[in-house]
N, C-alpha and C positions, 0 to 999 in steps of 0.2 A: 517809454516814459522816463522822465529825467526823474533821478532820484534825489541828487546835491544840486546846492544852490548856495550862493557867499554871502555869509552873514558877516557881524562884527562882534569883535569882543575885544575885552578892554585888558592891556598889558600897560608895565609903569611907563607913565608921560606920554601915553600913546595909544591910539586904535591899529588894530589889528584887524585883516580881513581873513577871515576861515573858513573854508569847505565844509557846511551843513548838510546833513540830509534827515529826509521826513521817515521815520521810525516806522510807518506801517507799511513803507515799501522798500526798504533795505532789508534784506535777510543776513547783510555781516555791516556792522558800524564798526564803528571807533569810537575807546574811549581812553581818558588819560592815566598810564598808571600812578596811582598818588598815591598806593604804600610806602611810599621812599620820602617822603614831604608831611610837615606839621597840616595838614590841612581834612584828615578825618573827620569828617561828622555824623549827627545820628543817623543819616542816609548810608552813609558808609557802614557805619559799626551795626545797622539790623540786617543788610545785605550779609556781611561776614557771618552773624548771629543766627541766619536764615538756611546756611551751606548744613544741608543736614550730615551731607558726605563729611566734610571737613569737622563739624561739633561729634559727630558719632565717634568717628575714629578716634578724636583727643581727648573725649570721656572716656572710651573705655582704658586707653593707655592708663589716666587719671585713676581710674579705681583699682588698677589693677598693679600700680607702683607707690602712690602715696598712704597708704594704711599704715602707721607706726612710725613714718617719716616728717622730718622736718623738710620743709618744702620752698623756693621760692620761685615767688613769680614773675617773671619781667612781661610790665605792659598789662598791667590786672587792668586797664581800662574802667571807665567809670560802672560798670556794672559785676567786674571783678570775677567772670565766668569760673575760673582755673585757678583763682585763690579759694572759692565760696565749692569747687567741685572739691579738691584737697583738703577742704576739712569735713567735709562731709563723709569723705572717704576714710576717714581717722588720721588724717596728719595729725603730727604732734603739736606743729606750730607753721605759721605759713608767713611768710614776709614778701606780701603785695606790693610791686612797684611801678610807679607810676608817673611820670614826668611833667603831664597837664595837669598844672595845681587845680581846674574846677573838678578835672574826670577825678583826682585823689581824693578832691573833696567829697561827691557823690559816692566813690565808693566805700570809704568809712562810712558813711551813712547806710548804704545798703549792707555792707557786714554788719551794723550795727543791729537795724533792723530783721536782719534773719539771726540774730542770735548768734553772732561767733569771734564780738568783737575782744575776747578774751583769747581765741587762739591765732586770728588774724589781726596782723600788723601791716599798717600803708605804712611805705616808706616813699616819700614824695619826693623826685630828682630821677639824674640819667643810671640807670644800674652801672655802669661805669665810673661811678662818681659816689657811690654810696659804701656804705662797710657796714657789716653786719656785725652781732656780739659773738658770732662764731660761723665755720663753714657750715653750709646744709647738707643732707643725704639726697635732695633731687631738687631737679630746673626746670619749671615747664614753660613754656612761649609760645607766641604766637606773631612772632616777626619774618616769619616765612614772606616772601616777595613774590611777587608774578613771573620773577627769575627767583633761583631757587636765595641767591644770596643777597639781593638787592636794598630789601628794606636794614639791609646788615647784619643780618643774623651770624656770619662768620667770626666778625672782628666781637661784637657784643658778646657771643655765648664762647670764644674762645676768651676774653676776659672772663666770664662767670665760672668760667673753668679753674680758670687760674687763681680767683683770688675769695670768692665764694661758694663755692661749690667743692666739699669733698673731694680726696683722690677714688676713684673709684665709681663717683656718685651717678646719677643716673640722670638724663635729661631726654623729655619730651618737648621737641620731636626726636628721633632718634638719625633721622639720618633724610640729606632732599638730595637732588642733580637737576639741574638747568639741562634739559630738552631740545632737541632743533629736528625741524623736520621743511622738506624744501617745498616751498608755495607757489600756486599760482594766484595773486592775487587777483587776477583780470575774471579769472577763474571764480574764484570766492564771491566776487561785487558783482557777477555775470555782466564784466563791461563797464557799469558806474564805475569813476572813482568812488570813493571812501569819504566818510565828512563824519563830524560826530553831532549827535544830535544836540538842539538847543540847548536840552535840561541836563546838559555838562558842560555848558559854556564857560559855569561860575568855578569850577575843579581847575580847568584851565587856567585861570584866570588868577585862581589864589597859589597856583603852581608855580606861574608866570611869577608875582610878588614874591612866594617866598624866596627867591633867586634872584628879584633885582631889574630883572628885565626876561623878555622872549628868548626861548630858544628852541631847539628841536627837543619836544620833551618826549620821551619813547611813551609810545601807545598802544594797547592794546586790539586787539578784533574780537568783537561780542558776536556772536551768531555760530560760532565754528563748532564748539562743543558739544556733545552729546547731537550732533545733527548730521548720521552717515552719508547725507547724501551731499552734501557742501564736503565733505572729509575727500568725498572720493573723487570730487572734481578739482578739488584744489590740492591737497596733499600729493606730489610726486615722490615722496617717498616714506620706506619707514623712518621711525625718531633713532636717534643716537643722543649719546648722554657728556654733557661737559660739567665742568665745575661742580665737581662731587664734594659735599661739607656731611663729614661724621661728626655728627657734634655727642657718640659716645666713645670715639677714637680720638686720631688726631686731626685738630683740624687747620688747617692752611685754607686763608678765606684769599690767598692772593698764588697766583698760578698762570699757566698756561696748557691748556688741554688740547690736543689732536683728533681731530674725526672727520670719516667719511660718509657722503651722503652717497648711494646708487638707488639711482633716478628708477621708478617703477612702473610710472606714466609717462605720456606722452602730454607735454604743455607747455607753458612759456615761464620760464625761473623766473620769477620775480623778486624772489627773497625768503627769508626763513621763516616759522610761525616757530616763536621758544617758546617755551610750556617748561613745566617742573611736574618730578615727581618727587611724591614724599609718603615715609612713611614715618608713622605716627610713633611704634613701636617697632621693634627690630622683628620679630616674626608675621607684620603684617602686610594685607597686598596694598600698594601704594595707591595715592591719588594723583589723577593723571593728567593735570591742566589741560594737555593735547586733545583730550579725544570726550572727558568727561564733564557733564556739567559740574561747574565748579563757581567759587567766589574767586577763585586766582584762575586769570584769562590770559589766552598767550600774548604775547607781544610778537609785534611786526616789527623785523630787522630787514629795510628795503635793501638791496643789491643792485637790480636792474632792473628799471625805470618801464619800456615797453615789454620788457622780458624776454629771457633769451632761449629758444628752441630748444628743447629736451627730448629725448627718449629714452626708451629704459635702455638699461646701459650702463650711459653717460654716468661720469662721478663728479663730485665736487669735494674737494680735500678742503680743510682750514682748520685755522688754527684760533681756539677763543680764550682772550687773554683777562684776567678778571686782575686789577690793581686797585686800592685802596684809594677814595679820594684827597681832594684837600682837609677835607672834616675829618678825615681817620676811618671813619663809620660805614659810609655807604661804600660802593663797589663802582666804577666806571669800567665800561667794557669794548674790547677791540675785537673785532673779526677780521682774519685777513685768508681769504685762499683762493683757487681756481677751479676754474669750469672747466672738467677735460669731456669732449663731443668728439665720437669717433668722425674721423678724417679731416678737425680741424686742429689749432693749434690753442693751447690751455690758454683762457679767458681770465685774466685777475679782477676778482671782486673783493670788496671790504666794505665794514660797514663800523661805527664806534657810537657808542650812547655812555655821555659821563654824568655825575649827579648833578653839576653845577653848571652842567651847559655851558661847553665853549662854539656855541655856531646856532646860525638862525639861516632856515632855508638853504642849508648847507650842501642839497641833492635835491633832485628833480621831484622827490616823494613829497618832502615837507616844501617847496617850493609850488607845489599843487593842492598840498592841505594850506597854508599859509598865501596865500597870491598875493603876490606885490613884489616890490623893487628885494634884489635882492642888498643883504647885508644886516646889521643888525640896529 
């Protein structure tokens, strides 16, 4: 049975034709990640709200460091979750912040309403961009990406480090690393390509605008997590860990990290499934985009296109480069390594996803989620 079929959707000045498929017979889609992009909405923010794994973990962090603290929060969103848990928990005082003047406006309102608008303060703008009447004793967030540093968490909380935040002080989350583990995609789709369903068309679409035009926007695979039995036909190997961000150390949000993958199945390399893991507090067991259901989904970093024969064994070395974009904020990323297959000779793959997209159907992947002429 065909699962994808081409629909359209609308990029600036232009139709666009994209790889769909019907939701009740794909067991792995695609969808866009739009952590990294002004384009959140209340679909988005009750999905996040809804990650009981992810709200558990950053409550208990919450009560378990803000009691007698002055606290601030980057990203309190209009419902203000981790400003309204930190005064609950006895902060002294919490300074909510907030960038989208309606979400700032709602959530004064909502602190107002549960009673705490005397120890909770909106401060409306980018945390980068604000000063406070003094440093705080802790940082809590919630700008974790679908890579561990993507929606910016490195450049942002290494500024809160610097110019808000106590020496000493304490920030929740305590610590992520960006994930890679080697894919069989053909594996995953048993055969389909990949399409995303219709009721993401508009995510795309406002992704596309906030940039200007089309490009290759990295995307996610929804179906992989917490489903052993997709893990073991598509995973050839175990995870390895890149672009490690201590945000209770030092942190360097721009770098270059080494790792090997050794193949543990037999299947056709397609490309990497990245995931993150994170933990909440520094004694706790992390969460594990790769393997656990989650609100943060791995992303597909294609490499090869039909895919290339594997056995266990087999390695593939690379190296993944995380640099700073034009904006300052977000993260653009490089892969560059090889396929070593015993009795042939090392295969060079590479793959790059920037915030601001420079290429449109740039590879055989997005050239089959995207059909039509290439170029931009």
């Amino acid at each position: 049975m065909q699962h994808s079929f081409i629909a359209e959707l609308a990029a600036p000045g232009r139709k666009v034709p994209v790889r769909a498929c019907d939701l009740e017979s794909s067991p792995v889609f695609l969808l866009p990640s739009i952590g990294e992009y002004p384009v959140y909405d209340d679909v988005a923010y009750e999905t996040m709200i809804k990650d009981e794994r992810r709200m558990g973990a950053y409550a208990e962090a919450v009560r378990r460091y803000a009691p007698g603290r002055t606290v601030l929060d980057i990203g309190t969103g209009k419902d203000a979750v981790w400003a309204l848990a930190a005064a609950r928990a006895g902060a002294r005082h919490v300074w909510a912040v907030e960038v989208i003047p309606k979400s700032a406006q709602i959530a004064q309102e909502t602190i107002a309403e549960a009673g705490f608008a005397d120890r909770i303060t909106v401060v409306e703008g980018l945390s980068t961009e604000i000063e406070l009447p003094e440093p705080v004793d802790m940082c809590v967030s919630e700008i974790i990406g679908t890579l561990g540093g993507s929606e910016g968490a490195g450049s942002v909380l290494r500024d809160a480090r610097k110019r808000l935040v106590k020496p000493g002080g304490v920030f929740i989350p305590h610590r992520s690393v960006t994930t890679a583990v080697a894919l069989d995609l053909g594996a995953a789709g048993r055969g389909e390509p990949l399409g995303f369903p219709p009721l993401v068309f508009r995510y795309v679409e406002e992704v596309f605008a906030s940039v200007g035009r089309p490009f290759d926007l990295r995307v996610v695979l929804e179906g992989l997590q917490d489903n052993p039995k997709i893990q073991e036909r598509s995973y050839l190997s175990g995870p390895v860990e890149v672009e490690p961000l201590e945000f209770n150390g030092d942190l360097d949000p721009e770098g270059t990290d080494s790792a090997e993958l050794t193949f543990t199945g037999e299947g056709n390399f397609s490309g990497l499934a990245l995931g993150m893991r994170l933990w909440a507090a520094e004694d706790d067991e992390p969460i594990d985009s790769l393997v656990q259901s989650s609100s943060w989904t791995p992303v597909y970093a294609p490499l090869a296109e039909e895919g290339l024969p594997v056995r266990p064994g087999d390695r593939f070395e690379f190296d993944f480069t995380t640099t700073l974009s034009d904006d300052g904020v977000h993260p653009d990323y490089a892969l560059n390594g090889e396929l070593h297959r015993a009795g042939g000779p090392p295969v060079p793959l590479s793959w790059s996803s920037t915030h601001q997209g420079d290429g449109f159907r740039a590879n055989p992947f997005y050239r089959s989620l995207f059909p039509g002429p290439e170029g931009p």
